[in-house]
HTML snippet that shows the backbone in 3Dmol.js (N, CA, C, O; Angstrom):
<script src="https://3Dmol.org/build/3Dmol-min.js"></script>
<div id="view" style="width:600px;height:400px;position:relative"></div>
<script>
const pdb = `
ATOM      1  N   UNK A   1       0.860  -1.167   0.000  1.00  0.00           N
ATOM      2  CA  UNK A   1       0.000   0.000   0.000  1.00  0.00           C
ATOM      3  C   UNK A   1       0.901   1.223   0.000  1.00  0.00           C
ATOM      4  O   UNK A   1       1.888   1.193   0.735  1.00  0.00           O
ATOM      5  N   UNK A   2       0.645   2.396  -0.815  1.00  0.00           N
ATOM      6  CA  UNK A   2       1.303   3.219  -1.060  1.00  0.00           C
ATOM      7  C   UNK A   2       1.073   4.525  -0.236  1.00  0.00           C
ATOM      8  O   UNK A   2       0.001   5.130  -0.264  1.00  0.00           O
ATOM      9  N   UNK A   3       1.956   4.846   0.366  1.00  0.00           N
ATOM     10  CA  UNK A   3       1.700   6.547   1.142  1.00  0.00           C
ATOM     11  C   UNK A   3       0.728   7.027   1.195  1.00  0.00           C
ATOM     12  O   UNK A   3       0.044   6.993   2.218  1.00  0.00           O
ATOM     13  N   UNK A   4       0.304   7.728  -0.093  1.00  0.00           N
ATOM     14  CA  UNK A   4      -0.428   8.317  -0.159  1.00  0.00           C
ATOM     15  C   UNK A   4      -2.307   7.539   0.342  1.00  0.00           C
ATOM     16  O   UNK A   4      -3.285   8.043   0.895  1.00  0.00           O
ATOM     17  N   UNK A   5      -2.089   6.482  -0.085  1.00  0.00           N
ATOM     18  CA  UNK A   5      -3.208   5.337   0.002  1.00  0.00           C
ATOM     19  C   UNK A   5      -3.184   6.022   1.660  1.00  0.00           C
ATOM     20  O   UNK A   5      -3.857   7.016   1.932  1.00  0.00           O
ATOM     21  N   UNK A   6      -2.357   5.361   2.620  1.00  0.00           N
ATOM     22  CA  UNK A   6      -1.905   5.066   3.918  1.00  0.00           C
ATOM     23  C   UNK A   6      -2.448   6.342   4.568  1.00  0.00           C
ATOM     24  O   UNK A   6      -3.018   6.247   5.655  1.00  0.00           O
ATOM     25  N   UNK A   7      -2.295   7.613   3.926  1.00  0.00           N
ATOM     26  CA  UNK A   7      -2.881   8.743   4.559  1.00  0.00           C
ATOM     27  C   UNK A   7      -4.644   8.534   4.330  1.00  0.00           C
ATOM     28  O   UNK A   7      -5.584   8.435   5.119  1.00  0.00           O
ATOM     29  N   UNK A   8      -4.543   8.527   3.066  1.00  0.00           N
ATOM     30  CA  UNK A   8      -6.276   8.531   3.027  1.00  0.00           C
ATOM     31  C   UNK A   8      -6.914   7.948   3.983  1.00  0.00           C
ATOM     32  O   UNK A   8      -7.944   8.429   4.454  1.00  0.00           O
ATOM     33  N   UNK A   9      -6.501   7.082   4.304  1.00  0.00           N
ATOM     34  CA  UNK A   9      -7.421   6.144   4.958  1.00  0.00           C
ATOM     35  C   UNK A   9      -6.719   5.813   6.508  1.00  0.00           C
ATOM     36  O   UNK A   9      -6.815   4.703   7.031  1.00  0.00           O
ATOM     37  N   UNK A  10      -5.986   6.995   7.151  1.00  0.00           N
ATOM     38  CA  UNK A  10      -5.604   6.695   8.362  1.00  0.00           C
ATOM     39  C   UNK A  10      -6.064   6.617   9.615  1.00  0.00           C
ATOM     40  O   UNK A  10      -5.436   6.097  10.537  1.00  0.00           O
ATOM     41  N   UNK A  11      -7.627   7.333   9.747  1.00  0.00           N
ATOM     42  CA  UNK A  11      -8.197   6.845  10.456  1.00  0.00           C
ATOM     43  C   UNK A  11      -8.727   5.040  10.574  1.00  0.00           C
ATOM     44  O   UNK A  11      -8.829   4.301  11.553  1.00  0.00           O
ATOM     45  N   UNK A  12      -8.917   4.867   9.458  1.00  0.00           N
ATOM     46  CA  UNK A  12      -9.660   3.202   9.680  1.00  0.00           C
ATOM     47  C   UNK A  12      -8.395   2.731  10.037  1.00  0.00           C
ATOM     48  O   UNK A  12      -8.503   1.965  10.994  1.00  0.00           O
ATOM     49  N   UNK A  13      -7.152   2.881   9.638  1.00  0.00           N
ATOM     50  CA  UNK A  13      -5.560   2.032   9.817  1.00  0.00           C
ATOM     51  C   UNK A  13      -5.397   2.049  11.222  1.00  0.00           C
ATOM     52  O   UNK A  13      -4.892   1.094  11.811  1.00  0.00           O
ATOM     53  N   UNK A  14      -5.879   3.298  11.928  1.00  0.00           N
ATOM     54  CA  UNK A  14      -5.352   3.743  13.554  1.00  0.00           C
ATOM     55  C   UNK A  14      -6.382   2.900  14.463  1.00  0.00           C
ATOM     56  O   UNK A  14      -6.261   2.714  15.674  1.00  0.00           O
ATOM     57  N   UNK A  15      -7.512   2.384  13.562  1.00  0.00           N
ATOM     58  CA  UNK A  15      -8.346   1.632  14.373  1.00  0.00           C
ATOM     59  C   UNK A  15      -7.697  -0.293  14.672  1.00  0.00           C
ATOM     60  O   UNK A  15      -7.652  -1.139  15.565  1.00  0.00           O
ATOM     61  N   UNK A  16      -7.253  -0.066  12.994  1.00  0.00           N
ATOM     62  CA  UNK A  16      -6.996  -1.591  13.085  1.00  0.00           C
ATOM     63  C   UNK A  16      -5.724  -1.863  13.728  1.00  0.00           C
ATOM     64  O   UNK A  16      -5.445  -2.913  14.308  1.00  0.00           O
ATOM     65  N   UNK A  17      -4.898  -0.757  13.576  1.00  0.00           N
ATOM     66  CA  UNK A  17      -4.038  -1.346  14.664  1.00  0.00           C
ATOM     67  C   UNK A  17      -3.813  -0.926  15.820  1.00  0.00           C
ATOM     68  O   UNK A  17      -2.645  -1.054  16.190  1.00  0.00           O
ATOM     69  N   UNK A  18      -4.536  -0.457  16.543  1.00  0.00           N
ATOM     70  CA  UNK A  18      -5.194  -0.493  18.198  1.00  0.00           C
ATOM     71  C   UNK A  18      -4.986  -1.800  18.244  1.00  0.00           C
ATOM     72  O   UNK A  18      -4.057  -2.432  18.746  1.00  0.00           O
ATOM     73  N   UNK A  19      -6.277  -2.276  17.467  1.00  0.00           N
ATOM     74  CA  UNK A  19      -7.110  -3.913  17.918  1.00  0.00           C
ATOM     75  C   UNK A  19      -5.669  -4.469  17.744  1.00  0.00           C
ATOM     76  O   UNK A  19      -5.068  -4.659  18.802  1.00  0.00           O
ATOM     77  N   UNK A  20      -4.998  -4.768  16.567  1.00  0.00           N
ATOM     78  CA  UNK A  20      -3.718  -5.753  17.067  1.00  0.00           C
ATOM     79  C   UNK A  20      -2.850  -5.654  17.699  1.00  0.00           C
ATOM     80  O   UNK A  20      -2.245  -6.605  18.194  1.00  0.00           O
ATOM     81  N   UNK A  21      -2.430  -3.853  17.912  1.00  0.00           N
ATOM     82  CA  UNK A  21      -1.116  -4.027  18.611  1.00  0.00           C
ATOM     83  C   UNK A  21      -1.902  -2.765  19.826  1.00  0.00           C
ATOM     84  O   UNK A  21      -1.963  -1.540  19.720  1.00  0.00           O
ATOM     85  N   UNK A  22      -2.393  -3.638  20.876  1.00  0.00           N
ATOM     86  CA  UNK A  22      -3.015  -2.583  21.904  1.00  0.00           C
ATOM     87  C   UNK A  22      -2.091  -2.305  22.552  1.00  0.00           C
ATOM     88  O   UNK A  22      -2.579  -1.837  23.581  1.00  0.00           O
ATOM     89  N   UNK A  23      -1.366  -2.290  22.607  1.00  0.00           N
ATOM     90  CA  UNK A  23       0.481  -1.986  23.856  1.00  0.00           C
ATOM     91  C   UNK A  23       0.295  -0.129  23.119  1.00  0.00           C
ATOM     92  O   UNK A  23       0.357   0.954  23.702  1.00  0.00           O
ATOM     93  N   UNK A  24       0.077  -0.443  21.751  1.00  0.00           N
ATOM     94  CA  UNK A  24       0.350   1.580  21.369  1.00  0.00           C
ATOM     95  C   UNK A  24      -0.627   2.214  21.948  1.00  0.00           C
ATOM     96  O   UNK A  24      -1.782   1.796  22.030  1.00  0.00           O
ATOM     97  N   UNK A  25      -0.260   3.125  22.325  1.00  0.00           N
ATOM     98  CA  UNK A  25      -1.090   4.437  22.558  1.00  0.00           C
ATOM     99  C   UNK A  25      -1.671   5.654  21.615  1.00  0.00           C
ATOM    100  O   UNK A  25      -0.892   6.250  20.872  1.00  0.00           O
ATOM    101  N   UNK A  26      -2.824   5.941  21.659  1.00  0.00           N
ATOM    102  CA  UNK A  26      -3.235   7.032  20.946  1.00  0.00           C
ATOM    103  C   UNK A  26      -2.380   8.249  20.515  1.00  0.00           C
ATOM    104  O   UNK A  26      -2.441   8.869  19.453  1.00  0.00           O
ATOM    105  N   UNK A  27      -1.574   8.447  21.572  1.00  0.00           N
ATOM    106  CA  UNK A  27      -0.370   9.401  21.121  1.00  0.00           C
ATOM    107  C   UNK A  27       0.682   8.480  20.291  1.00  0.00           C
ATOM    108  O   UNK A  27       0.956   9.005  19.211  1.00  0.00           O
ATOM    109  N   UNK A  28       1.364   7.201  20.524  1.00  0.00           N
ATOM    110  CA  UNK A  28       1.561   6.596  19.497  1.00  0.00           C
ATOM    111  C   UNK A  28       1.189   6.388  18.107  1.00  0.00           C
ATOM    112  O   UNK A  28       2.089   6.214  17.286  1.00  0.00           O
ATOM    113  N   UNK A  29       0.037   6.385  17.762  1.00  0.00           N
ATOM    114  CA  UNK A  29      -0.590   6.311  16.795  1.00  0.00           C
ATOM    115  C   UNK A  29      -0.863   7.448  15.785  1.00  0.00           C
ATOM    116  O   UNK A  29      -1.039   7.366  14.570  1.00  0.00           O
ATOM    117  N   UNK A  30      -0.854   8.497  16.568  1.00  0.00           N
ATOM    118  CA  UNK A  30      -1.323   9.882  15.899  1.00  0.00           C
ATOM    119  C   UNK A  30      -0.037  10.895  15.597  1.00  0.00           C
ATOM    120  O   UNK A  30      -0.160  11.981  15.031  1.00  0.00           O
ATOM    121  N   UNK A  31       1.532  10.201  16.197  1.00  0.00           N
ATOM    122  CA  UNK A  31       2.557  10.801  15.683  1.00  0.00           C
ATOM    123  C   UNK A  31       3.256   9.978  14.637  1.00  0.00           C
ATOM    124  O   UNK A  31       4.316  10.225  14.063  1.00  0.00           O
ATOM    125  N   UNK A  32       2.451   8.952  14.505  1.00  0.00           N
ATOM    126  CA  UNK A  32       2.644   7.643  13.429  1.00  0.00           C
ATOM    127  C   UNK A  32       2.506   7.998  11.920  1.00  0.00           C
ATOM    128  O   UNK A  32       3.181   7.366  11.107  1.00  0.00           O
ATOM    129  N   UNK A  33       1.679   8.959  11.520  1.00  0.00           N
ATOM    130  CA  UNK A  33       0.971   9.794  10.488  1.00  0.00           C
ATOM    131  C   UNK A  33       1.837   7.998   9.081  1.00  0.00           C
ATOM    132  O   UNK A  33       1.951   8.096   7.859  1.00  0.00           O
ATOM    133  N   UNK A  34       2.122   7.050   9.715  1.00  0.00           N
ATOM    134  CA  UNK A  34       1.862   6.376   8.292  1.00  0.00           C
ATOM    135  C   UNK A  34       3.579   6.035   7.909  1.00  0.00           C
ATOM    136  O   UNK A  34       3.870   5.570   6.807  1.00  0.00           O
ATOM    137  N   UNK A  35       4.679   6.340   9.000  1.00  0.00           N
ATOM    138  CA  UNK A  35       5.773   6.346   9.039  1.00  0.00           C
ATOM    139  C   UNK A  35       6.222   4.694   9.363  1.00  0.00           C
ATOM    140  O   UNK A  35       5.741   4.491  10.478  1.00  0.00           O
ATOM    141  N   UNK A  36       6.851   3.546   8.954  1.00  0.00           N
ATOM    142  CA  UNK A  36       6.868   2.611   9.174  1.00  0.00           C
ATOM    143  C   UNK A  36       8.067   2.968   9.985  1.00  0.00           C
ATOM    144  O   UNK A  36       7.813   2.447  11.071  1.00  0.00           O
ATOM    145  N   UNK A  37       8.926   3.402  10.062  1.00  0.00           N
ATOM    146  CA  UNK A  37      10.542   3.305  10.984  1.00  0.00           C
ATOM    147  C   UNK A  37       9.680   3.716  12.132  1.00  0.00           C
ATOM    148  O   UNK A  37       9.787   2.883  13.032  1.00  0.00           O
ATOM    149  N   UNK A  38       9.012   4.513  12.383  1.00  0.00           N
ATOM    150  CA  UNK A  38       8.378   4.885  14.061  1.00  0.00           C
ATOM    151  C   UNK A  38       7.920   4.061  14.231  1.00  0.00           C
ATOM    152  O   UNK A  38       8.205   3.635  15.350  1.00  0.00           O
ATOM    153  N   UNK A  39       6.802   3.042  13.347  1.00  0.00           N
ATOM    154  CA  UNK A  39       5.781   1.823  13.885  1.00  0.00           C
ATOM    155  C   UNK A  39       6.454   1.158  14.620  1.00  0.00           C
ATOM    156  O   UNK A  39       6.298   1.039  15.836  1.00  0.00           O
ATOM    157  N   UNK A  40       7.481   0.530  13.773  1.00  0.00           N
ATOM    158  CA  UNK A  40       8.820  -0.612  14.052  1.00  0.00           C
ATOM    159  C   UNK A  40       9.509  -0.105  15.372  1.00  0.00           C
ATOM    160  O   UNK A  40      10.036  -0.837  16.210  1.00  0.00           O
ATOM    161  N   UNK A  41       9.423   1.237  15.422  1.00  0.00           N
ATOM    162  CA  UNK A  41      10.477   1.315  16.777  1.00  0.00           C
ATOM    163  C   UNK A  41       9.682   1.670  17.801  1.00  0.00           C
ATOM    164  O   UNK A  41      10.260   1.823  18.877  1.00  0.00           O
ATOM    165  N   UNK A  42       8.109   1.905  17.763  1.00  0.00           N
ATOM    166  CA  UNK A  42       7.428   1.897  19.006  1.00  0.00           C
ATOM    167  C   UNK A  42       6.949   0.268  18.734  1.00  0.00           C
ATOM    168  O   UNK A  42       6.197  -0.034  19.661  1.00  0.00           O
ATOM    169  N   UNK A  43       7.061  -0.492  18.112  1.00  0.00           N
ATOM    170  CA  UNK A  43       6.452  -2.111  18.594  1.00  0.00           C
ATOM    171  C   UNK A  43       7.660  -2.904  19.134  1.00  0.00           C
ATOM    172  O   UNK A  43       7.680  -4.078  19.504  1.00  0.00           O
ATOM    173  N   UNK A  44       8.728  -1.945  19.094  1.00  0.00           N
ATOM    174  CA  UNK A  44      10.110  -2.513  19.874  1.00  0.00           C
ATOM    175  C   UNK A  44      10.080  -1.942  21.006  1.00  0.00           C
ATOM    176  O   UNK A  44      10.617  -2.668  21.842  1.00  0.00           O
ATOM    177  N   UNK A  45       9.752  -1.098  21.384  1.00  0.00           N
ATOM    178  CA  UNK A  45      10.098  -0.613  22.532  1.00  0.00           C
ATOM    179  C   UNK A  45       8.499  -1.054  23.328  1.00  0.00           C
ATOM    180  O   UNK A  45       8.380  -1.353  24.516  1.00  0.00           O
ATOM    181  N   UNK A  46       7.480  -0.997  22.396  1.00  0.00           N
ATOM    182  CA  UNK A  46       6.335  -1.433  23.291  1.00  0.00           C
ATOM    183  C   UNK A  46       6.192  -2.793  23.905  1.00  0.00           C
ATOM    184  O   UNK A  46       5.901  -2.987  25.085  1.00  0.00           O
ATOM    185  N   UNK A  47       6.389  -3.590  23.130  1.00  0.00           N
ATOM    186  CA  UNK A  47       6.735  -5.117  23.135  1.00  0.00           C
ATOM    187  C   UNK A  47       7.881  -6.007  23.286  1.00  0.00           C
ATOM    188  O   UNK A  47       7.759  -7.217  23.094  1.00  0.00           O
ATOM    189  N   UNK A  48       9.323  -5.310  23.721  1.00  0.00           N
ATOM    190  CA  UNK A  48      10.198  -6.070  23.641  1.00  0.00           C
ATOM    191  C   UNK A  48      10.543  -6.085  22.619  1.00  0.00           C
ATOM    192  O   UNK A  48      11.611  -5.520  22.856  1.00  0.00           O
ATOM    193  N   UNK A  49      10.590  -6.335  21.101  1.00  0.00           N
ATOM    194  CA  UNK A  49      10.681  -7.199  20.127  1.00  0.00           C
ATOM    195  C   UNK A  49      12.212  -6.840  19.848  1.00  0.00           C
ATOM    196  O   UNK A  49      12.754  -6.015  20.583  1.00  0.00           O
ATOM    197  N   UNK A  50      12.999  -7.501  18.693  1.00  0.00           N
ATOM    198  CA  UNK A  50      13.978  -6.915  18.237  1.00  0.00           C
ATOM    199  C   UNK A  50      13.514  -6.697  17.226  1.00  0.00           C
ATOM    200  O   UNK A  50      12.407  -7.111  16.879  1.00  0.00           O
ATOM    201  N   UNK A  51      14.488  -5.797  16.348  1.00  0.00           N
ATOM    202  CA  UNK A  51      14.110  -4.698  15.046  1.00  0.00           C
ATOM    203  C   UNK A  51      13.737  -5.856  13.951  1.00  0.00           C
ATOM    204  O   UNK A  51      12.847  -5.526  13.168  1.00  0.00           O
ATOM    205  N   UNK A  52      14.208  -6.974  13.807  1.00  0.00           N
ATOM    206  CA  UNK A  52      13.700  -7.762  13.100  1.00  0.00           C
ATOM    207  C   UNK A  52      12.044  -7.873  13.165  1.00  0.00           C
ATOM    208  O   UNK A  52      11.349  -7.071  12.540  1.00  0.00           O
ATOM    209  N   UNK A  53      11.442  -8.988  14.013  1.00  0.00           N
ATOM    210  CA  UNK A  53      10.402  -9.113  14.767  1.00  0.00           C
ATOM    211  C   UNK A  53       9.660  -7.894  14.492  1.00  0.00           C
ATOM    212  O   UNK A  53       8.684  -8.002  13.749  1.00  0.00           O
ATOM    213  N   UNK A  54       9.941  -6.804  14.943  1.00  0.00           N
ATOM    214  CA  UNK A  54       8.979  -5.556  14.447  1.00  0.00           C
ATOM    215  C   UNK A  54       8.679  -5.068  13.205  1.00  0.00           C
ATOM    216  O   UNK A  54       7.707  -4.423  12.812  1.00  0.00           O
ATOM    217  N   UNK A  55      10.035  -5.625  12.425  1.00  0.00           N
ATOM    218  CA  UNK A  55       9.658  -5.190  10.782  1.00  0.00           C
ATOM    219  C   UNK A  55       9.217  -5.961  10.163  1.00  0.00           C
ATOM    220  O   UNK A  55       8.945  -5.770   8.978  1.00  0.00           O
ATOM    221  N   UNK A  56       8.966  -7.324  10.922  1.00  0.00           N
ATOM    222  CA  UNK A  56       8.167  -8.543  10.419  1.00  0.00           C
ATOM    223  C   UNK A  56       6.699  -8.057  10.398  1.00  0.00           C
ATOM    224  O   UNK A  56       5.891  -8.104   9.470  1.00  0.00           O
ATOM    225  N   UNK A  57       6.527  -7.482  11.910  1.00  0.00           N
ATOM    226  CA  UNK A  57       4.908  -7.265  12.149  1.00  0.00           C
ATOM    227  C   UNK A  57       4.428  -6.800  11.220  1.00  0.00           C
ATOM    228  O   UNK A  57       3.552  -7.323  10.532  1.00  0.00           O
ATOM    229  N   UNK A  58       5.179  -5.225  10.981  1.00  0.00           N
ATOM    230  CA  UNK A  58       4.588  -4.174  10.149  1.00  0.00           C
ATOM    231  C   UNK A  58       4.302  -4.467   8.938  1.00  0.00           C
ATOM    232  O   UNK A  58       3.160  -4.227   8.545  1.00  0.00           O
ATOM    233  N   UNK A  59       5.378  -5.125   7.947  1.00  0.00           N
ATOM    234  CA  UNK A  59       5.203  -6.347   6.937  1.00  0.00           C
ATOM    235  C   UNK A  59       4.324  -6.973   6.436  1.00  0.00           C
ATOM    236  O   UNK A  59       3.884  -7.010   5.287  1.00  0.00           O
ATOM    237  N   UNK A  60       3.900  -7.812   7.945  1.00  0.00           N
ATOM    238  CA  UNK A  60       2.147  -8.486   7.784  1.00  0.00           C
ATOM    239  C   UNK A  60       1.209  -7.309   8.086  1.00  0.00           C
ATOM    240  O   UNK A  60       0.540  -6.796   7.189  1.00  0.00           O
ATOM    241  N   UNK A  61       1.178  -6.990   9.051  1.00  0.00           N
ATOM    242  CA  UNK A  61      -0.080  -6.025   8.642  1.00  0.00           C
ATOM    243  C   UNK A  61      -0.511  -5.644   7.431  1.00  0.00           C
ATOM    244  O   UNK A  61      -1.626  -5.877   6.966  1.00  0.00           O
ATOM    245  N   UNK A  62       0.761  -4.796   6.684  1.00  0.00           N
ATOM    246  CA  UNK A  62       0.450  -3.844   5.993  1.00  0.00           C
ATOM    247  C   UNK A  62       0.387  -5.248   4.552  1.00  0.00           C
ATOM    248  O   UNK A  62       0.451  -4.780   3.415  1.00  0.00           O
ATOM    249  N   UNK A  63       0.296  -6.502   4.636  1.00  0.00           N
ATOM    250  CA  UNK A  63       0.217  -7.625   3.379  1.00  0.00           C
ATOM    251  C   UNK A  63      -1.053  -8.011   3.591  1.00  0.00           C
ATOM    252  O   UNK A  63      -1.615  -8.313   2.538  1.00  0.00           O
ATOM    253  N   UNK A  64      -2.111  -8.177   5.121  1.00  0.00           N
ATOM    254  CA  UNK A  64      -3.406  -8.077   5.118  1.00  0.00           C
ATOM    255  C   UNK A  64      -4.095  -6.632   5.580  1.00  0.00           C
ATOM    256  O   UNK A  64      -4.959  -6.379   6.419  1.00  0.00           O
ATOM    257  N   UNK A  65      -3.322  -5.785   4.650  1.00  0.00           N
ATOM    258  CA  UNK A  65      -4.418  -4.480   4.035  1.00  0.00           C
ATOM    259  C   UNK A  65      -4.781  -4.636   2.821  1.00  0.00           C
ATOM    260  O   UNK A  65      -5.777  -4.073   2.365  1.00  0.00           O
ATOM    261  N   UNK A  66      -3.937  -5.510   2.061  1.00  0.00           N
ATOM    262  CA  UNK A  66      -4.925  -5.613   0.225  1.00  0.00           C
ATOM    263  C   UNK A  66      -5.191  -6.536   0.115  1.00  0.00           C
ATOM    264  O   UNK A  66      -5.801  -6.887  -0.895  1.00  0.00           O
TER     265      UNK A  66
END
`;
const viewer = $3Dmol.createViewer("view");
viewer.addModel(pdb, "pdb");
viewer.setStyle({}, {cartoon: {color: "spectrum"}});
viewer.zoomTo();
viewer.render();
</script>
């Protein structure tokens, strides 16, 4: 999904990933504006993960958005 896509539709995105990754916070989410290096480094720091593991997540998510 492409940037621009990712903005359009960032409210429904900020919903769906609440529901999977509830560790973020609303202020997480809303300085997120669609940036994958911030996702990855608040699901590392929210969750433990290493940078791998987090760029895995973001990966899948963003492969069940189309």
């Amino acid at each position: 999904m492409n940037q621009d896509i990712i903005q359009g539709k960032w409210k429904q995105l900020k919903g769906s990933m609440k529901a999977q990754w509830g560790k973020l916070t609303d202020d997480d989410l809303d300085r997120l504006e669609g940036n994958q290096d911030y996702l990855s480094g608040k699901l590392q720091e929210r969750y433990g993960w290493a940078k791998d593991k987090a760029d895995e997540e973001v990966k899948r998510f963003q492969k069940n958005l189309h």
